[in-house]
N, C-alpha and C positions, 0 to 999 in steps of 0.2 A: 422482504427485508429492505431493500432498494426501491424505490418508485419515483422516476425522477418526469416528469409532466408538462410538457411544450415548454422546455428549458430554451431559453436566451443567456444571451451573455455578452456586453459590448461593452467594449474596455476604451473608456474617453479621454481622450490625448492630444486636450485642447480642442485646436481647432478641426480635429480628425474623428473621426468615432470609427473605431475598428469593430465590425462582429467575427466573436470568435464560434459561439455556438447558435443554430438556428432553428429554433424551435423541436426540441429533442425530446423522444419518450423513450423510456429507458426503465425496463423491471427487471431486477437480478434475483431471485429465491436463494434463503440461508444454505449453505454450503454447494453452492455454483465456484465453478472456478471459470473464470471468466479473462480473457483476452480482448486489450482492444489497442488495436491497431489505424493507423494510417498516415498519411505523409506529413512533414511539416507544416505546419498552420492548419492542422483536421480538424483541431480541435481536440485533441486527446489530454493535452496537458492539461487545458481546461476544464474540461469534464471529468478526468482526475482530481482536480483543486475540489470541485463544488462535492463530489463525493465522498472526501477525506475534509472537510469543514475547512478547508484553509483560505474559501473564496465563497460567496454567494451569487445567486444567479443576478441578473439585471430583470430577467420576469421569469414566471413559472414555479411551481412545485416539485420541493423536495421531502418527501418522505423516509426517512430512515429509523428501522423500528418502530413504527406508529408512532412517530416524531416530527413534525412538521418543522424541518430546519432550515427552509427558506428563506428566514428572515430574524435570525437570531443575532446578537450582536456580536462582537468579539469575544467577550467572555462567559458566554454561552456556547459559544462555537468549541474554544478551545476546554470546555468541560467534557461537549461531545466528544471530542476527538479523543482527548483521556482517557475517556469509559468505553467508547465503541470500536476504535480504529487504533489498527497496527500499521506504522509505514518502516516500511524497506526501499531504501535508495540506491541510486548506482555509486555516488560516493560514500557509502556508507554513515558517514555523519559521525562517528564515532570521537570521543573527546582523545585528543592524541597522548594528554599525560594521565587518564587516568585505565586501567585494568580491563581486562573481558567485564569482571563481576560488578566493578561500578558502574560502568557504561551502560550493561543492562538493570541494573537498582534505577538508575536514576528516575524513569517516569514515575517509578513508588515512592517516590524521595516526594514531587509534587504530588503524591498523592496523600501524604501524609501516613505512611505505612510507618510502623517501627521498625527499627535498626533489623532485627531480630529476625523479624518477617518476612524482609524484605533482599535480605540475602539469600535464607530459605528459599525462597523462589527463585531467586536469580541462576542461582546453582542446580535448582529443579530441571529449569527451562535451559541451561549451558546445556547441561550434562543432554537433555531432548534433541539438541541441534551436535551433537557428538562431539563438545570444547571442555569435557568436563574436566579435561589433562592442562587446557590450556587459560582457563578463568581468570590467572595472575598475571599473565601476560599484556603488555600493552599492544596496541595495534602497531607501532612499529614493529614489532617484534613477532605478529603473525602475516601470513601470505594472505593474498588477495580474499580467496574462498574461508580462512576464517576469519577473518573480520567480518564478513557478509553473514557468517552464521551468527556473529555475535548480535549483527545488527537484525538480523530474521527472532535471536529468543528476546534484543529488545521491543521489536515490537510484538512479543507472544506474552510479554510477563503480566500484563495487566487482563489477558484473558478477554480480547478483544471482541467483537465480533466478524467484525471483517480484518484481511490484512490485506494493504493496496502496496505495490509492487511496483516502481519505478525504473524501467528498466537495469533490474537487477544484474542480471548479468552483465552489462553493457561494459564494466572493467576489468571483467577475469577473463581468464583464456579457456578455450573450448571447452577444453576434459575439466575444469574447475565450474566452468558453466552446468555442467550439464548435471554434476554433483548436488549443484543448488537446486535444479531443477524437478531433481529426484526426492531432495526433503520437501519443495514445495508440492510435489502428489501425495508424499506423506502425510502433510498438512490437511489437504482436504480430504485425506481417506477417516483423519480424525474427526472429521466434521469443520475443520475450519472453511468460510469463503475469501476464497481468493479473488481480487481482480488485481489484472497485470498490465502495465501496460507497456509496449516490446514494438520495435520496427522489424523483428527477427520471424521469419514464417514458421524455422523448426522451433523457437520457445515458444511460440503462441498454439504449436498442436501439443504442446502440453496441456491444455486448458479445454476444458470440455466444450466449450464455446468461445467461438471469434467476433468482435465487431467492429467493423470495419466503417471508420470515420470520413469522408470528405467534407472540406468545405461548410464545415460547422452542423454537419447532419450525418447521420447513423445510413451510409450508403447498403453496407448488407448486415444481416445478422445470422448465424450459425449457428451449429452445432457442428464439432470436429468429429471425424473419426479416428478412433485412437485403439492403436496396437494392441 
């Protein structure tokens, strides 16, 4: 599903040229749930960007779905993202004045879905992530853990293939942590593929595999043991 191929990445800043990723191979198979981990400046953010279409390499191949997206432009990019990719953030991103059920509409809003249909689903996908009590509510108005589920059915409603996961849990508190944690193994026992990316060692053995970044290269790579 993932195949990413002597990935670079050097971000120019004037008279500086920064490398963030150095020469990276990277294959994830459809429904892996995947962790990747390591310290500031690993290169994880970055390698998150280029996998989620929100950045291109500087050299190298990226394959996603027999889709060579290496070098798409912006509005190519952000078609991929539409169609293939769900993102879940630690600030959840959520519009502050409008509802659970618009916030999750909205990607079918650019997609040009009907009013009709587009609710339908929203309300499919609430009620999947257990808000189906709370859809009318604004995000003031719910705790930490659901607004995060709201933000988990928006990025489920367009039936993605991947969902990339920024560390999610990074603003709720342990026991609300761990709650998300749980609908994310739900997630992949549906088939979905997760990658996550987390400084946390106990959210990252949620994930059937670890990979652990230094220094703009893929230092180890795993497979977890898991309870």
């Amino acid at each position: 599903m993932i195949q990413l191929t002597d990935i670079y990445k050097i971000y120019d800043l004037g008279a500086v040229q920064v490398p963030a990723l150095n020469g990276v191979d990277l294959f994830i198979d459809k429904n892996e749930y995947v962790a990747i981990m390591g310290p500031s400046g690993s290169g994880k953010s970055t390698i998150m960007n280029i996998i989620g279409c929100l950045d291109v390499p500087t050299k190298g191949e990226y394959i996603l779905n027999n889709n060579d997206v290496s070098s798409l432009n912006d509005n190519e990019l952000a078609a991929i993202r539409n169609k293939e990719i769900g993102f879940v953030f630690q600030t959840f991103n959520l519009l502050p004045r409008a509802d659970g059920l618009h916030n999750v509409e909205l990607p079918l809003i650019y997609a040009g879905i009907s009013k009709k249909e587009r609710r339908e689903k929203a309300i499919e996908v609430l009620e999947k992530v257990g808000l189906g009590d709370r859809m009318h509510h604004k995000p003031n108005e719910m705790s930490g853990g659901q607004r995060q589920r709201v933000a988990i059915a928006r990025a489920l409603i367009n039936q993605p293939s991947i969902i990339l996961a920024d560390e999610p849990t990074g603003n709720l508190d342990s026991k609300t942590g761990k709650e998300i944690m749980v609908l994310f193994d739900k997630l992949q026992d549906e088939g979905h593929t997760i990658i996550l990316v987390t400084h946390e060692d106990f959210i990252a053995k949620h994930a059937n595999r670890s990979i652990h970044l230094l220094d703009g290269k893929i230092a180890t790579d795993g497979q977890n043991r898991k309870n």
